[in-house]
N, C-alpha and C positions, 0 to 999 in steps of 0.2 A: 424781724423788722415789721413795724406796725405802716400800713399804709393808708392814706386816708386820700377818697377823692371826693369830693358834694354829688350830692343827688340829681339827676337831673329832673326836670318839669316832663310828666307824660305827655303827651296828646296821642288821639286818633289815629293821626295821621304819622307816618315816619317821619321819625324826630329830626330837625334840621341840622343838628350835628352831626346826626349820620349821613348826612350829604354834601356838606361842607369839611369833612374832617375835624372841626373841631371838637378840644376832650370835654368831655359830660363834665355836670358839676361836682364835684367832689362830695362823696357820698359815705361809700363802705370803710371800714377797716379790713385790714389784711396783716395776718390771716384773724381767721374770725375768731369770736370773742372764747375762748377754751379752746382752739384747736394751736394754739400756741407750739406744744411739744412735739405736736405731731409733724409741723412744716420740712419739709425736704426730709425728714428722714430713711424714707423710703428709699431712697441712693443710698446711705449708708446700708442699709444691709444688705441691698443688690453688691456693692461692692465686696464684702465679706462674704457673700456664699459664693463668690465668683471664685475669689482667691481662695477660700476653703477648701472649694471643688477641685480645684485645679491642685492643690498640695495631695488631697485624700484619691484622686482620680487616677492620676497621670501615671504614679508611681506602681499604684495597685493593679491598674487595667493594663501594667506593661507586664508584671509580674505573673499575671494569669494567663493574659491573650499570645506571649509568646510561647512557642512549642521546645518541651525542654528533651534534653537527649534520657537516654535510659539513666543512667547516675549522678543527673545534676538536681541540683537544690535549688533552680530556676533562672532566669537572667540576670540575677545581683550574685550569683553564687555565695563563694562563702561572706557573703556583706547580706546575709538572706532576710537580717533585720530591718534594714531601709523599710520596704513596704509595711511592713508591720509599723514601725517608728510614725512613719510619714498620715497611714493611714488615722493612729491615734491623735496626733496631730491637727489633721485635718476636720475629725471629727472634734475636736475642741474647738478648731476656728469656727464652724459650723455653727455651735453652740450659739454664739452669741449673735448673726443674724437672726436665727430660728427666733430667740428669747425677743429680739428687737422686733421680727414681724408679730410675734406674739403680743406683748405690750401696746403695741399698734392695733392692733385688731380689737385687742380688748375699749382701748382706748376709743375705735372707733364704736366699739359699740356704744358705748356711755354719749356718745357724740349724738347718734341718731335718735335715742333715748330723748336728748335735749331739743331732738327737731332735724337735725342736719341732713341734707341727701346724701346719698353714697358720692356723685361727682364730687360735692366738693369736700368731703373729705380726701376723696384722691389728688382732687387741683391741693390741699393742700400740703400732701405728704409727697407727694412730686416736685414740690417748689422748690429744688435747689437752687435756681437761680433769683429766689425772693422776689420776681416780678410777676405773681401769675396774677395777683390781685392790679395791677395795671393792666396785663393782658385781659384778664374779667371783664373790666370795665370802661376800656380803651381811653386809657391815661397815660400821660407822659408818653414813652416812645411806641408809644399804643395808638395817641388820642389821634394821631389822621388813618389808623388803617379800618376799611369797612369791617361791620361785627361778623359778613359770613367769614371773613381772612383772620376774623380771630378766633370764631368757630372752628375753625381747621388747624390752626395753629395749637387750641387746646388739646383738641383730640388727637393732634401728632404726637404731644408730649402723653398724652394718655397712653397711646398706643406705644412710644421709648418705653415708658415707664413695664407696661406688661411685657414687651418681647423680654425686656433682661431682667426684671424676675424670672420669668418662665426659664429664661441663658442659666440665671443661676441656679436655680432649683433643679432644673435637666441634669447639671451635670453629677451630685450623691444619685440624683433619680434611677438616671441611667446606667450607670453603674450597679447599680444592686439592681436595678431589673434584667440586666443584661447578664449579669451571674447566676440569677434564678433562675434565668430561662437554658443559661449554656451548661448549670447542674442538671437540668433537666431532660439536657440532651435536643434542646428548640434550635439552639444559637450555635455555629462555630466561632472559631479564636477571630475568625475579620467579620463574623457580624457583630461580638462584642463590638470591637472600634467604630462598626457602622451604627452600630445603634446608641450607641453611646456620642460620638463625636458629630456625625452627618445631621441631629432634629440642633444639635447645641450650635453646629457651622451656620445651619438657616437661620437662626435666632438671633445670632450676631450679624450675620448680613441682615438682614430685614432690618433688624434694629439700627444700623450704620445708613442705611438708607434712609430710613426716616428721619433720623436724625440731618443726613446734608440738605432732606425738603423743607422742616424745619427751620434748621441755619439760614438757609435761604431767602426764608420769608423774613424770619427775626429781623436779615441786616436790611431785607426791602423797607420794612418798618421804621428803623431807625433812620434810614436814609429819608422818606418822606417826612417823615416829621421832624424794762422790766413790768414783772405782769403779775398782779395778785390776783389767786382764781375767785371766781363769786362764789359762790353758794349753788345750791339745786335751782332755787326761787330765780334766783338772778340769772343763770346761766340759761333757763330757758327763756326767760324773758327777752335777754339781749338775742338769742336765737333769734324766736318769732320775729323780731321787730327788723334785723340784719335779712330776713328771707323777706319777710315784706320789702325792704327797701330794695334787695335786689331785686324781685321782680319789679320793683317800681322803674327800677335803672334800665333793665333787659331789653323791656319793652314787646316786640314782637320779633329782635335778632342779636341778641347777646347769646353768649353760650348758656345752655342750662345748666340747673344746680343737681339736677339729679331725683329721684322719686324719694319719698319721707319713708319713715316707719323700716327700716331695715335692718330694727336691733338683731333681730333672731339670724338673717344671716350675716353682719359680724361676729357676733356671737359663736355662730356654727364655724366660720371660718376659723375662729381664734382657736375652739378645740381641733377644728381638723388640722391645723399645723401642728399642736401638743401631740397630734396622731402621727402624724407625715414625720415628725423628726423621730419617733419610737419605731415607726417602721422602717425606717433607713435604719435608726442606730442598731436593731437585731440584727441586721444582717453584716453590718460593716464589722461592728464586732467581731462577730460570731467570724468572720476572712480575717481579720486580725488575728483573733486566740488562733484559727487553725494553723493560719501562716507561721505564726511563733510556735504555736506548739508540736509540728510537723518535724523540726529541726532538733526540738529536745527530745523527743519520742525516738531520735535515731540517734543522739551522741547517749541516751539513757539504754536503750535498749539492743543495739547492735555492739556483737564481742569483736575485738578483734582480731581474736584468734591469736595473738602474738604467741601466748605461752604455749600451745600446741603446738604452733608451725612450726616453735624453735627445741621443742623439745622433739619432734617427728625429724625434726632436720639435723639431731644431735645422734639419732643412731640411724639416719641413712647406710650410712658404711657398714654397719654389721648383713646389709642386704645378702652381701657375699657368700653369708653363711646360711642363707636358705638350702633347703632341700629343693632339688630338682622338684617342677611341676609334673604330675601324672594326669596326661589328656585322659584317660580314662575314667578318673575321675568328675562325676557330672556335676554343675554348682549346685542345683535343687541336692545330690546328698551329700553335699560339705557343706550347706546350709544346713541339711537336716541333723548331722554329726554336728554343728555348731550349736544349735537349739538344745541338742542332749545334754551336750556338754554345760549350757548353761542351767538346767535343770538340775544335776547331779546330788541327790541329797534331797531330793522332795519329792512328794507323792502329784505333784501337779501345777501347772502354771500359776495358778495360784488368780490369776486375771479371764474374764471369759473371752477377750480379744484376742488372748496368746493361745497359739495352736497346742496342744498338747504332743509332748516328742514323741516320734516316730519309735524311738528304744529308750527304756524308762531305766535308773540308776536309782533306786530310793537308799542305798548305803552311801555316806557321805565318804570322803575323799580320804580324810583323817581319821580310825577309828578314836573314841575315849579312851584306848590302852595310849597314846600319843602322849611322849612325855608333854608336863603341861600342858595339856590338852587340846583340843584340835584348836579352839581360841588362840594359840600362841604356837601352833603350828607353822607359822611366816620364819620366826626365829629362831625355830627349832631345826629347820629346812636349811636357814642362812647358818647357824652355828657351823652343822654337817659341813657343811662345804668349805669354810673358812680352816677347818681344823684337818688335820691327816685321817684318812679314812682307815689307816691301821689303828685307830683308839675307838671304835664304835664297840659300844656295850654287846653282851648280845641280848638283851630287852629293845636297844635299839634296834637290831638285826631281823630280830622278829616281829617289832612293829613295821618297820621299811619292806618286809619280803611279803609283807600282808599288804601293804597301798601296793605293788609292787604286781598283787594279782588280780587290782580290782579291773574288771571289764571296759570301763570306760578309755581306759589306755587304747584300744584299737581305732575309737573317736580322735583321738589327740593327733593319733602315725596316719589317720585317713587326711587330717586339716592341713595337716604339714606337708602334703603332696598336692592339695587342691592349689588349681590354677585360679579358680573364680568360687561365688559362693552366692547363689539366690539367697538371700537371708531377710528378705520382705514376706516372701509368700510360704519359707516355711517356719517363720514366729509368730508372724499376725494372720488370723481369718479373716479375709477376704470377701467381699469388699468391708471397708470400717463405717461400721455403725452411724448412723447421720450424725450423731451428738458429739462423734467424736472428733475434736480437732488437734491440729499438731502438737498444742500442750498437753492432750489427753492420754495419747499414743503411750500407750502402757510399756514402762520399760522392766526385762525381769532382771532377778539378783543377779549381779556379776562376783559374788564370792565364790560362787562354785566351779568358774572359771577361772580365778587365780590359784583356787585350792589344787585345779589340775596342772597349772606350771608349778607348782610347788612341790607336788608330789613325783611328778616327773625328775626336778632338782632332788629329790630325798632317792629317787629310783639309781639316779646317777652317780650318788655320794654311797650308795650298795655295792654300785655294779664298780666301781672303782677300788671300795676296799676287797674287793671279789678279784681286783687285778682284769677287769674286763673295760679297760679305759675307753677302747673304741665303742664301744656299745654306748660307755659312759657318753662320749662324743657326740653319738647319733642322736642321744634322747634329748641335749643338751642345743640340737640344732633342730630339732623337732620342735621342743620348745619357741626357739628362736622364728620358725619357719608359723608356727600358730601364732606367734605374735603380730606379726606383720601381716596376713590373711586379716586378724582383726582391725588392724591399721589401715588395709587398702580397701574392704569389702562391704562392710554395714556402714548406714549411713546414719549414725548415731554418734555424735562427739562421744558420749561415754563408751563405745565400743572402742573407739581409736587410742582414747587415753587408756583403758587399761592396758590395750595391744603394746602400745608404750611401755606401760609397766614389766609387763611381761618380757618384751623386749629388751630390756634392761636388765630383767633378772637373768634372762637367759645367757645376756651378754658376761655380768658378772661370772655365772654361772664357768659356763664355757672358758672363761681365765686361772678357774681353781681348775679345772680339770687337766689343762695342760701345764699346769704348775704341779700337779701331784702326777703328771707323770712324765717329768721330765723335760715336756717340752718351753721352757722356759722363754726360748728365745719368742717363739710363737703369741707366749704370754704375755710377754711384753710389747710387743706389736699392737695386741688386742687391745694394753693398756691405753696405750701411746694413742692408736684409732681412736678409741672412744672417747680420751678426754681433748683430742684436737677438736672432733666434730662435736663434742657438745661448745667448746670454746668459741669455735665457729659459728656453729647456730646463735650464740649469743651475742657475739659481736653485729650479724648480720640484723638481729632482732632489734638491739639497743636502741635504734633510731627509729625508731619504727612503733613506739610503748605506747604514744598520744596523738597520733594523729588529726590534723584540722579536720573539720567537719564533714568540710567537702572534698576531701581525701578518702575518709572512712568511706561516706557512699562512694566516692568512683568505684572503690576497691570492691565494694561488695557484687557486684554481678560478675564482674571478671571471677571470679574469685571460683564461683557456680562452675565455669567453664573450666578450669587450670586442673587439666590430667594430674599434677605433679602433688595435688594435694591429697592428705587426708579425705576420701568420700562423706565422711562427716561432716568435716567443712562444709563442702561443697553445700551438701544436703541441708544444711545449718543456715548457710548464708541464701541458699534458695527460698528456704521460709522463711526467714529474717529483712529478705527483700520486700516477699511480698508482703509482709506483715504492715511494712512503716511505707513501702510506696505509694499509697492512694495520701497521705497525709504529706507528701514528703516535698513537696515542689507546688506552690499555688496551681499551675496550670491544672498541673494534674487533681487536686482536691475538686476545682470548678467542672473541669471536663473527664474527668476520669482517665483512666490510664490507655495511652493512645498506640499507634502503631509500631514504633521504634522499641517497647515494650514486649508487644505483642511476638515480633520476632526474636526479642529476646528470649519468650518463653518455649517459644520453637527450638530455639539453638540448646538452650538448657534442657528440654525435652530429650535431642541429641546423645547432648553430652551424660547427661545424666542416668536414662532410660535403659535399661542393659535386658531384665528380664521381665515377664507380663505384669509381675506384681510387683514390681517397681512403677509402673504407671500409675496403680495405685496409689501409692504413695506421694508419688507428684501432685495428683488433682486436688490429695487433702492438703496439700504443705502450697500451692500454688494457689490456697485461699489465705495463708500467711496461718500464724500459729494458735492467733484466736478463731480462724474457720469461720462460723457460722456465728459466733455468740453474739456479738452485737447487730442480731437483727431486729429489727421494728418494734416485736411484742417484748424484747425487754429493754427498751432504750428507756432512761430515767428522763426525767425534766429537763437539765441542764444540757442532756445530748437533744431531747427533744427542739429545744430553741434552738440549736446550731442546725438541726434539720431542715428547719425553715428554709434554712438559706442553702443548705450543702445538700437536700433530697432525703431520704429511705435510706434506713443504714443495710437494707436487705440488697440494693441495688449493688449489681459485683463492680469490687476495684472501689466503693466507697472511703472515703475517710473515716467519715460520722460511725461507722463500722470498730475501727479502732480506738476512739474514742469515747464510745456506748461502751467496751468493754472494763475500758478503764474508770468510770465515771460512776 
């Protein structure tokens, strides 16, 4: 709205309408000649960074600042999208104040360019209420108030105007300062809220006060008493001639207009906002992607063990047929019996991390006189046994009485009597290598360890067509009894699934042999056991195939803890924790991984820890299973910007850690 009041007549002396109350003569327009666009809209985008703030803020600062238990996905749980959702959000509202202060700035540059002071460029972009041109020049419900009451009345509205920009802009501010500082380790979870909410509370109070001194005056006030733009040529002209007349009007107590010549800082301003929204938007992002991608890092990369648990839970029942444990036996040499046995057939570990075995076997299991060859020695092994041991060739007879004498069989009768079995410190060299991390951990062939259930199955398909059933028995529960050592003792999923295997064959095994000698009824028990408990594991399993997200992690640290499982598991799900935990829950990305953790890694220390060089093994897998790799000197670009905001991928319990590796 264009306002027009006349000029008054100078003099000397203070002008009589400033002493009488009456309004000057009608002089200026309002707002002035080009600042048309820019009138009130500075409310407009105080109002949208407010609301921006408040959608991208509220949600995100509750998702970080509150402290999460060991296995949660943070205070939205499985809804762990919200802040992620809300933040992107936020940052679009955002958008378009920023663009609107921008526009404005620029705007005002070209403004001062034409002459204008900085006041009244702000009296004009203040003017929501389209009277500030009466308030200027004390007209209409202006023209009885003295010009110092309107001098104070402008600068009230100057002064609304900066508190709640400043409200609005606090609130992205403080939020990503307040994250940078508490990744940093500056700020905890209630100085975020303090630093964040406490400078944004004063902002709004101060501004709420100004505002009823303001109000105040205004109603004291009242109570007493389209646009085509010019050209370059024109638009200063009308300038100069509008500043001359207003200082003609002012006299010696109107409000000022402001100092001239200020292009360079609009100018500077308009680029430092182009800055100030680039340095919010790195960091809000970069909480975004992590927030979301925290949650796909664990339904992508944590197992959940379903098929193991139910296949370990399908020959529980054959436990029966273990061989009594011999205390005598020490774990360090059924660890070292173990390592033998998985070397059988080579001249050497083959890895410089793997210990070299205590007693070497370089004659492989099967020789090449093996019908079909030792390649197809599985089902050469399985034929035997399927068929009556009174039709064994004698080329069979004398390949079998040959595996029958190799050495390593005293390995096999030692495993099947061990109670426990150090098998950390007598595979791996101690301590592991710095380079080395949980993915690195060198696993060796486990063929040479099936070859010896096999051969034992071929020993027993012998000793039975020999009419020495119980021998045949014993080697059959030997077998049986080395399978489950590798099921309860190494903490390697692949050690436990073969043990499984093994275990199954044994189990098989053990039903041909009391069928070829008679004991039938027994046989059928064995049958009957085995296919109930695998039916069982399966049923108990079926519900259990796809679990929500925030099921999967509860499950995984209990899981570290639960005696009843596979040590694999256990050892699996312990670096599988730590792997995706620093990413896994916003709090934890900002603050890093806190005390309800830390005791957890105690408890699993506990539970897990049996011999000295199982410690070992903890400290590497308790940096998760990429270890070390994503540290600092190799983070690319893309991790590097998320580091701005999230710290040093070297810092322990990092995110940006797990993210460097993948990037």
């Amino acid at each position: 709205m264009e306002q027009q009041v006349s000029a008054p007549t100078p003099t000397p002396a203070r002008r009589a309408s400033d002493l009488t109350g009456a309004a000057p003569t009608p002089a200026l327009s309002w707002p002035p000649p080009g600042l048309e666009p820019m009138q009130g809209r500075l409310w407009s985008a105080i109002r949208w960074l407010l609301v921006g703030g408040v959608v991208l803020a509220t949600p995100l600062l509750w998702a970080i600042a509150t402290e999460s238990r060991v296995a949660g996905l943070g205070p939205f749980g499985g809804s762990w999208w919200v802040p992620v959702l809300t933040t992107l959000l936020g940052i679009v509202i955002l958008a378009y104040p920023f663009l609107e202060l921008l526009r404005m700035f620029w705007r005002a540059r070209q403004a001062t360019r034409h002459g204008y002071g900085w006041l009244t460029l702000a009296h004009a972009a203040l003017d929501s209420r389209r009277d500030m041109g009466f308030l200027l020049q004390g007209a209409r419900n202006y023209a009885n108030t003295h010009p110092s009451q309107r001098r104070v009345m402008v600068n009230l509205r100057l002064s609304l105007g900066a508190l709640m920009l400043a409200a609005g802009l606090w609130l992205p501010i403080g939020v990503v300062l307040s994250v940078l500082l508490a990744a940093r380790g500056a700020l905890s979870p209630g100085g975020m809220w303090a630093l964040t909410l406490v400078p944004l509370g004063l902002l709004l109070f101060a501004s709420f006060i100004v505002r009823i001194i303001h109000d105040a005056l205004a109603r004291a006030a009242r109570r007493a008493s389209g646009y085509a733009p010019p050209d370059e040529v024109q638009v200063q002209s009308f300038v100069a001639n509008w500043n001359q007349r207003y200082e003609e009007m002012r006299g010696d107590g109107g409000p000022a207009r402001g100092a001239l010549g200020r292009t360079a800082a609009f100018g500077a301003t308009a680029v430092g906002l182009v800055a100030l929204g680039l340095l919010l938007l790195v960091p809000l992002l970069s909480l975004a992607f992590t927030t979301f991608i925290g949650p796909v890092y664990v339904r992508v990369s944590v197992p959940t063990f379903s098929e193991l648990q139910q296949r370990a839970g399908a020959v529980e029942l054959l436990r029966r047929y273990r061989v009594p444990a011999d205390p005598a036996i020490t774990p360090q040499q059924a660890g070292e019996a173990l390592h033998s046995l998985l070397l059988v057939g080579q001249t050497g570990p083959g890895d410089p991390v793997l210990q070299m075995p205590v007693r070497s076997y370089p004659e492989p299991w099967f020789p090449r006189a093996t019908p079909g060859g030792p390649e197809n020695a599985s089902q050469w092994v399985s034929d035997l046994l399927a068929r009556s041991p009174l039709t064994l060739s004698f080329e069979e007879r004398v390949v079998l009485q040959h595996i029958a004498q190799h050495p390593a069989h005293a390995d096999i009768s030692l495993l099947a009597r061990a109670g426990a079995a150090d098998v950390v410190a007598t595979r791996w060299k101690l301590p592991f290598p710095a380079n080395v991390s949980g993915f690195d951990i060198p696993i060796p062939q486990y063929r040479a360890i099936r070859e010896a259930a096999y051969a034992r199955l071929a020993v027993a398909s012998l000793q039975l067509s020999e009419g020495r059933g119980v021998e045949a028995e014993k080697n059959l529960r030997d077998v049986m009894s080395l399978g489950f050592l590798l099921v309860d003792q190494p903490p390697l999923i692949i050690d436990n699934l073969v043990g499984l295997v093994i275990v199954g064959l044994a189990g098989e095994g053990l039903q041909s042999v009391y069928r070829a000698t008679g004991r039938t009824p027994e046989a059928e028990d064995l049958a009957w056991a085995r296919a109930g408990a695998a039916r069982a594991a399966e049923l108990a399993q079926s519900g259990d195939l796809a679990p929500e997200l925030h099921e999967l992690v509860g499950k995984l640290p209990a899981r570290v803890n639960d005696p009843a499982l596979p040590r694999g598991i256990r050892w699996e799900a312990f670096g599988s924790f730590n792997t995706i935990a620093p990413c896994m829950n916003p709090h934890w990305i900002v603050f890093g991984l806190g005390h309800d953790y830390q005791e957890w890694v105690e408890q699993s220390r506990a539970s897990l820890v049996r011999f000295p060089g199982d410690e070992e093994l903890f400290r590497l897998l308790g940096q998760g299973w990429i270890g070390t790799r994503g540290g600092d000197d190799k983070v690319r670009m893309p991790a590097r910007l998320l580091g701005l905001t999230l710290g040093g991928a070297s810092a322990p319990g990092s995110c940006l850690r797990l993210l460097a590796s993948t990037m």
